[in-house]
MARROBA-370004 format. One record per residue: residue in one letter; x, y, z of N, C-alpha, C in turn. Coordinates in steps of 0.02 Angstrom, whole numbers, plus 50000, padded with zeros to 5 digits. Layout:
// residues N
AXYZXYZXYZ
...
This chain:
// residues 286
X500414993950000500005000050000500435006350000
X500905005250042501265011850029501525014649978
X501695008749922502065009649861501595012949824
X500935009949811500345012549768500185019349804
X500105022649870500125029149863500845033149860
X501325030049861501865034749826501695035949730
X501685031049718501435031949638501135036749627
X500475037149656500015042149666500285047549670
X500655049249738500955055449731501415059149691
X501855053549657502195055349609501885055349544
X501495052549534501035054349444500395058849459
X500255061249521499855066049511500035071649477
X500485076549482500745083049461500765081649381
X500995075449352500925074949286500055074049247
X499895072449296499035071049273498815077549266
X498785082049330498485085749331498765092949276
X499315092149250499525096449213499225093849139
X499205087249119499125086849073498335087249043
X497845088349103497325090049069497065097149060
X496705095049011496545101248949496295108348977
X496505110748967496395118948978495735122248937
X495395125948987495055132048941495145137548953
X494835142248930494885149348955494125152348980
X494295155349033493725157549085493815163349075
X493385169849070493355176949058492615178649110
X492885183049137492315186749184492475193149219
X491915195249260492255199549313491975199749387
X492165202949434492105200649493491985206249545
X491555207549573490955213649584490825211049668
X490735217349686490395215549790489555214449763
X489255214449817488625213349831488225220649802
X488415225849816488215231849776488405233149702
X488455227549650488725228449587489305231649556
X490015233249628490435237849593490985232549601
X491505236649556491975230449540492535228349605
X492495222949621493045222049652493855222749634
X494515227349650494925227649619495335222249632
X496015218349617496505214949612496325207249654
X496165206249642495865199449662496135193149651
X496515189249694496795182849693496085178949650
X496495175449558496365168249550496465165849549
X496125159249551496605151349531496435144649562
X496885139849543496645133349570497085132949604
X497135131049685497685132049715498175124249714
X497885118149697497955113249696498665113049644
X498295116749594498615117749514499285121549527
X499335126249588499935131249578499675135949504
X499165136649500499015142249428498485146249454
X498585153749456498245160049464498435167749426
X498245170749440498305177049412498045181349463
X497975189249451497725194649469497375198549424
X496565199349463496155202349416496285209849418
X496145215249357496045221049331495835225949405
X496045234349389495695235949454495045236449426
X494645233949382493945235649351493605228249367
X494355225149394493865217549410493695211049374
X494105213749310494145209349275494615204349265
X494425196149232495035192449254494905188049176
X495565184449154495515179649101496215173649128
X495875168749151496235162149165496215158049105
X496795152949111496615147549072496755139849106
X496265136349141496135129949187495945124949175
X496035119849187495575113149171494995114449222
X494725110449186493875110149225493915108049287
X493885114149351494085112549425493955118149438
X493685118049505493525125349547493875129049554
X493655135949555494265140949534493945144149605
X494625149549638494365153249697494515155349703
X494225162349711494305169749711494405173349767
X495145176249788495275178849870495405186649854
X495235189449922495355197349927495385199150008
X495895200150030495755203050089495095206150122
X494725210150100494025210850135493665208250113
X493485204150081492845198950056493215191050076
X492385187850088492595181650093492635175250027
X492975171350029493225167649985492845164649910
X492615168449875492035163849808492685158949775
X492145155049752492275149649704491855148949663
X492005147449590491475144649544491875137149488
X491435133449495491295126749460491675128149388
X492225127049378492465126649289491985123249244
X491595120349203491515115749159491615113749095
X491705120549082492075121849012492315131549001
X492215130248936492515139748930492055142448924
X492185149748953491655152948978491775160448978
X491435165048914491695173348928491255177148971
X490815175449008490405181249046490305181849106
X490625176149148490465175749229490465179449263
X490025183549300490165186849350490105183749427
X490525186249449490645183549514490695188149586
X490165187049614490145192449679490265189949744
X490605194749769490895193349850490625198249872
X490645194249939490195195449998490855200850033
X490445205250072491195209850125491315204750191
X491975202350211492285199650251492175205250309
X491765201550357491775204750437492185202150470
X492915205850506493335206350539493325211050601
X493225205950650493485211250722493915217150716
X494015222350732494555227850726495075225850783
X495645228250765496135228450800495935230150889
X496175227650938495945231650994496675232751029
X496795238651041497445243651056497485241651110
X497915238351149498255236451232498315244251267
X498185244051310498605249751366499445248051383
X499475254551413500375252651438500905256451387
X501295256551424501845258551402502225257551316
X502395258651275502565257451212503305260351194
X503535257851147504275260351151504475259051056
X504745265451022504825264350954505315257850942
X505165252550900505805250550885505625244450812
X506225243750761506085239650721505675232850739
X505455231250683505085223450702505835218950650
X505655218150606506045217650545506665222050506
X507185220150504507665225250465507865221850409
X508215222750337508515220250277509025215650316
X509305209850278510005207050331510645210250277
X510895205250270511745207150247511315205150160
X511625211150131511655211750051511915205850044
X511575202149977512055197549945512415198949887
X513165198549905513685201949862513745208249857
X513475211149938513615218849893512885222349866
X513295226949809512395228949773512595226149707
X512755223249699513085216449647512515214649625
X512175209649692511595203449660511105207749666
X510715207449611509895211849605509545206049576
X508915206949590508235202149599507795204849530
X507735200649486507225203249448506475200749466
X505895205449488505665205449522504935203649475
X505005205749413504355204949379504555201749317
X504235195749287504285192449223503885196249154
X504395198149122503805202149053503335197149027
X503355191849046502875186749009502285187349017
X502265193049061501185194649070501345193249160
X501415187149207501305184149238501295188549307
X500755187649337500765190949398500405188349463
X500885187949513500805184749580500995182549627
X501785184449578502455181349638502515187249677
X502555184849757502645186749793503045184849841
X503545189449868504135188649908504115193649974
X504455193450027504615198450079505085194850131
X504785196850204505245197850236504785193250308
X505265187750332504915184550401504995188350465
X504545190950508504605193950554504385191650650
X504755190850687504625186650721504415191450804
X503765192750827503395195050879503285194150935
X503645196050984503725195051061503435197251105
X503095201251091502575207851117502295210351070
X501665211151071501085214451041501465220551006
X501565221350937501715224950896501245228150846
X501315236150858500615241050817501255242250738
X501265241450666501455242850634501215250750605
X501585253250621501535259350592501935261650517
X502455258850506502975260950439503095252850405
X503025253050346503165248650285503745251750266
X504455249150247504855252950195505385246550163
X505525248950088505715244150050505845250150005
X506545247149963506745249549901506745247349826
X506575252649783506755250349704507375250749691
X507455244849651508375248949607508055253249560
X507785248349525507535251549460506875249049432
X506445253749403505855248449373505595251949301
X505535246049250505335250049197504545246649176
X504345247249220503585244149211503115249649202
X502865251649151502375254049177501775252849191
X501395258249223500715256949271500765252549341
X501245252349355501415245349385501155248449479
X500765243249503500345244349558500475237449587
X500925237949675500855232549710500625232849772
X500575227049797500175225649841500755222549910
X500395225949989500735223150057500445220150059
X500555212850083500135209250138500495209350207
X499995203750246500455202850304499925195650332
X500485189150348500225185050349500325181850421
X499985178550463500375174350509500565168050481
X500955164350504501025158750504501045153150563
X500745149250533500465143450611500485136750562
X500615131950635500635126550642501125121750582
X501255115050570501495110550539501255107950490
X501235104550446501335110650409501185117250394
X501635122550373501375127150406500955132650344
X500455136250380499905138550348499945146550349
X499745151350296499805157050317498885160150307
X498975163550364498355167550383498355175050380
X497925177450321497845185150307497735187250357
X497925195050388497815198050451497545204050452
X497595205750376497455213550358496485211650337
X496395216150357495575218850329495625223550254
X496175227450257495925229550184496525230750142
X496735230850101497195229750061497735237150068
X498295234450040498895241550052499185240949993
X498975242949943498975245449887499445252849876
X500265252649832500495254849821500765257149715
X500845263249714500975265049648501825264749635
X502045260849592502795261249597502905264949522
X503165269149542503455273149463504065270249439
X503975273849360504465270549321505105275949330
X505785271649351506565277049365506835272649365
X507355272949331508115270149320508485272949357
X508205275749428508585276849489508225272249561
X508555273349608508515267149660507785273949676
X507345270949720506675275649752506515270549815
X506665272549869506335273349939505565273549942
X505295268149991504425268850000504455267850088
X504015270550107503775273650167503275271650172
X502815266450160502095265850158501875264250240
X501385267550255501065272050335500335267550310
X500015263650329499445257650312498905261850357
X498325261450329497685265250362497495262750412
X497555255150413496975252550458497465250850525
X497445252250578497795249050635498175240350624
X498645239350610498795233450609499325230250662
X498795226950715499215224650782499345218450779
X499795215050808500255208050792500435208150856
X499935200950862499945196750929500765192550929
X501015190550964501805186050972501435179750921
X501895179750884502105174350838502505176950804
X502565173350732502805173050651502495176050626
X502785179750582502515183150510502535183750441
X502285183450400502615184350334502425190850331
X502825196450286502545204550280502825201950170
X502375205150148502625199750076502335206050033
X502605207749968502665212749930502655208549851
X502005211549815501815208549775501695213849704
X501825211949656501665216649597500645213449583
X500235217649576499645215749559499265219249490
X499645223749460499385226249416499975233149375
X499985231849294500435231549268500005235449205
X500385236949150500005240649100500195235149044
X499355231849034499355227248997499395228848917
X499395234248884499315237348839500025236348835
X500705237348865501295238048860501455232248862
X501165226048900501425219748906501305216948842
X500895219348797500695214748731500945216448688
X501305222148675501865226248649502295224048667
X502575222148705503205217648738503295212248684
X502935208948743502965200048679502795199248628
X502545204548609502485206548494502895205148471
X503485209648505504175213248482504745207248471
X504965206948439505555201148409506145202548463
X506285198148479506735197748549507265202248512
X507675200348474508345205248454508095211148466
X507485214248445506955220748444507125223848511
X506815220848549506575224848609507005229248643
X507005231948687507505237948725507645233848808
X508305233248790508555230948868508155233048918
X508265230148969507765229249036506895233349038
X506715231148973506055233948979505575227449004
X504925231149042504695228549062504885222349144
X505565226749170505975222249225505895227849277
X505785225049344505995228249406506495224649435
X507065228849489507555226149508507355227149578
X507625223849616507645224249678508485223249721
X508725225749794509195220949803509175215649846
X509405210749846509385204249882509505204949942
X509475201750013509855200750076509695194550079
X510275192450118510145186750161509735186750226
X509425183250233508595183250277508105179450256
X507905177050306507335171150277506565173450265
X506385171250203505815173250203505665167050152
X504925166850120504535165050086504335168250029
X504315164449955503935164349890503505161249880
X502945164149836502575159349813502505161049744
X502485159449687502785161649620501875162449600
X501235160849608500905161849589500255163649623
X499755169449613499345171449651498885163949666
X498805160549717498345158849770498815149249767
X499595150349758499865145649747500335143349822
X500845140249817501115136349878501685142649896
X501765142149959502135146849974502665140050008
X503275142849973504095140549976504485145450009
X504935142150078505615143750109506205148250059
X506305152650056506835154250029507315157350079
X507915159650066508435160850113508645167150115
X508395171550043508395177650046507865181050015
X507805188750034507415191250022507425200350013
X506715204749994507155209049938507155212550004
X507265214150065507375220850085506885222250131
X506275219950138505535224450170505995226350232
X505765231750279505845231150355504975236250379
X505265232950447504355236750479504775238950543
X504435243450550504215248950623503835251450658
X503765252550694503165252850755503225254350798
X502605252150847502685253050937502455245950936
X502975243850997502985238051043502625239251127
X502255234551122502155236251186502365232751243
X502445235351318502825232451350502475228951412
């Protein structure tokens, strides 16, 4: 028996890749008919997702399997694949979350998270976005909580980015138990504009909603979610000899520090050993 479910486990990933794909087209709206913006899809089983439009719109291509739709303030939809499909609309419900509740006592400024040691220097740089269209990889920084921590400052650097339109996304995740699982913490999304400079640019992002962190683990993870698709299709038109060096690339720089990837929106999140830089700040309380 054991042999026949190792088989299993090892010819699943080939099964499931090799069946047939369609293409799903829709868009994805709250309960009051307006569009939901950037929206985790995908089959999470599959490791295949994307990020929908800020108008809400999304175009996958899946085998016939439930697809499921995540967003920090709404709760989780799914809809039934059965074949291809251009008109689905799909509505989420608003996710009711307790608010933060602020401790009394004493508090004291100090990092949660800092960058670790550059790797190589400013040598090694991270290319951070694939011109191939693809969007969802997400990377950051593990942060570890000893006392009730209020985040007040996000900060992370560009080297360079020649993306345009290009709009990413904070999260901030816990992580629990064996295997281990990550749990959204934020109520509403932290949505940032990264401009296009072929110079390094500093971010400061100050998050609206109170975000307090009970003692554990963290993931704090920095994601590209939206990109100027008009430029991406112009991209991959263009005859490779054609195109203009580092277009369509963001750089980042590397440290050594452990954090987590997951290369595709609503896919497996993987150990890595370094990571681009995030650090957080705050009040600790004592």
């Amino acid at each position: 028996m054991r042999i026949k479910t190792a088989l299993v486990v090892i010819l699943l990933p080939a099964i499931l890749s090799a069946q047939e794909r369609v293409t799903v087209r829709g868009r994805i709206v709250n309960e009051k008919g307006e569009a939901v913006e950037y929206v985790q899809v995908g089959v999470p089983k599959l490791q295949a997702g994307t990020i929908s439009t800020v108008d809400g719109c999304f175009e996958i291509d899946v085998p016939c399997d439930t697809l499921q739709f995540f967003h920090v303030s709404y709760q989780t939809a799914s809809y039934p694949v059965t074949g291809p499909a251009d008109d689905v609309v799909i509505v989420m419900h608003e996710q009711e979350l307790p608010p933060a509740v602020l401790t009394g006592g004493d508090t004291r400024e100090k990092y949660l998270v800092r960058p670790g040691t550059k790797v190589l220097g400013n040598l090694a740089l991270g290319v951070f976005y694939r011109p191939d269209g693809a969007k969802g990889l997400e990377l950051g920084s593990v942060a570890i909580v000893r006392k009730p921590f209020l985040i007040r400052d996000i900060l992370f650097s560009i080297v360079s980015n020649h993306i345009p339109g290009c709009v990413a996304s904070i999260n901030v995740y816990r992580i629990e138990g064996k295997p281990e699982t990550f749990i959204n913490v934020l109520h509403k999304p932290v949505y940032v504009d990264i401009g296009m400079s072929d110079t390094p640019q500093d971010f400061d992002v100050q998050p609206e909603e109170s975000i307090l962190l009970e003692p554990g683990r963290y993931f704090i993870a920095f994601r590209i979610v939206a990109v100027d698709e008009d430029a991406v299709r112009e991209y991959r038109s263009t005859p490779e000899p054609e195109r203009v060096p580092n277009a369509m690339h963001m750089y980042t720089t590397l440290y050594f520090k452990s954090s987590y990837q997951r290369d595709a929106a609503l896919g497996e999140f993987k150990h890595l050993p370094v990571n681009i830089g995030i650090a957080v700040k705050g009040l600790e309380y004592r």
